[in-house]
N, C-alpha and C positions, 0 to 999 in steps of 0.2 A: 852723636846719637846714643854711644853706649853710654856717657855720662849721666844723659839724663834720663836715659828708660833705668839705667840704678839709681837715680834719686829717685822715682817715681814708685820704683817698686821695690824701694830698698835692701836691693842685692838680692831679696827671694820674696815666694809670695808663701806665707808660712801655711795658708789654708789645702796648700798642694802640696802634700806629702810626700808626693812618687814622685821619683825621676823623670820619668815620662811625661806627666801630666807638669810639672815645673818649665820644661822642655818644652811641650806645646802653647803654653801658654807664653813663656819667653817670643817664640816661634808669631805669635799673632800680635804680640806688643810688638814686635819686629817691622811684620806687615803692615799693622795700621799707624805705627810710625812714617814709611815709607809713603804711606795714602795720607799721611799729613803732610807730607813735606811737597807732594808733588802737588797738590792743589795752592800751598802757601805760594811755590816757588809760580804756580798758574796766575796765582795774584798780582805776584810783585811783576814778571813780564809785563804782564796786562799796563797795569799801570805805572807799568817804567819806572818802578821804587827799585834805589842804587844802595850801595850800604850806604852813602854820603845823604841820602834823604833821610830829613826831619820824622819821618812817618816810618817805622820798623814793627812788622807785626808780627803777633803773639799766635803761636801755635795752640795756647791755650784757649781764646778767644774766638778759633778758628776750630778748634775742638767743639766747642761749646755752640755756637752756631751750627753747625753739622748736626750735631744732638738734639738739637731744640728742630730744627727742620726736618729731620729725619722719618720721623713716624707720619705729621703730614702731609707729604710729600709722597710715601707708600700707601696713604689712602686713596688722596686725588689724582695721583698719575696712575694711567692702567700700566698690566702689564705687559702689554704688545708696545707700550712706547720705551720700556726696556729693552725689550728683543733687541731691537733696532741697534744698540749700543755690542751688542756682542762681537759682530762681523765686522765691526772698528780694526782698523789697525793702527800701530801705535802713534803714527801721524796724525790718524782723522781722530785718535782720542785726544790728541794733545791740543788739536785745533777744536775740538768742542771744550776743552776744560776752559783756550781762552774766551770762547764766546761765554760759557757763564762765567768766568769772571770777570767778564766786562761789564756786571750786573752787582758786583760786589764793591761796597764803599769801604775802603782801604782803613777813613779815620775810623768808623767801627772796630777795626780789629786790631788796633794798633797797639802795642806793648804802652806800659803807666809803671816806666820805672820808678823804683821808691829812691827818693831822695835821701840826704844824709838826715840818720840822726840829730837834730832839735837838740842839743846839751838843755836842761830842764834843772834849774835851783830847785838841788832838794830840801824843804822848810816845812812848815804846817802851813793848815789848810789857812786861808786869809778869814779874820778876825779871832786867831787863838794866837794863844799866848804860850812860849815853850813854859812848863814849871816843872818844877822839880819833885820827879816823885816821891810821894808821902806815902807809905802802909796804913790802909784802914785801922788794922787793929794799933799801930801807934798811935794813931790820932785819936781813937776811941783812949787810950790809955792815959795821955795826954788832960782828955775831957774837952779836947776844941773841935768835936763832934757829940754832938748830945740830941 
């Protein structure tokens, strides 16, 4: 987890000057780390993805979906259908994370690791010729430019 909230936020966030504010923000990349991992890990239960399954998904992906549902979701759902989520205890929240993600299609969110490097002949572009360069002003001197 620490690995990669430091690649993400590359060891500091330089727009936070203070201690404190570095500190709280650190502090919430923390938390919403932990609220990624517990909806991913709500996924893979669901749909019984093992490390050994072909289908491994992307926290980024699952970022990104969150994001993009988010704001709709705060318009169309009231807020009395929140409430309801509070007086949860940590069981009944973890058995509603798997009912909605028994709504969630796994191939959507699944990791697109990059393959190896393509080795690529480096040459010119197709229909040039390599030549050997010539200086204007010699060839101007020359007179085989006129």
């Amino acid at each position: 987890m620490f690995q990669r909230l430091e690649s993400v936020l590359h060891s500091e966030v330089r727009s936070l000057g203070y201690p404190r504010a570095a500190l709280f923000a650190f502090g919430i990349a923390v938390v919403a780390y932990n609220v990624l991992s517990t909806v991913q890990a709500a996924v893979e239960q669901h749909h019984q993805l093992e490390e050994s399954s072909p289908i491994e998904l992307s926290s980024y992906f699952i970022a990104a979906e969150v994001r993009a549902s988010y704001r709709g979701m705060m318009i169309a759902v009231a807020d009395s259908v929140w409430d309801g989520y509070q007086s949860l205890s940590p069981r009944q929240v973890g058995q509603a994370l798997l009912k909605i993600a028994a709504k969630v299609e796994p191939k959507t969110l699944r990791k697109h690791p990059r393959g190896p490097k393509i080795a690529h002949k480096k040459g010119y572009a197709p229909g040039y010729v390599a030549r050997q360069h010539v200086a204007t002003a010699r060839a101007l001197a020359n007179g085989k430019l006129s």
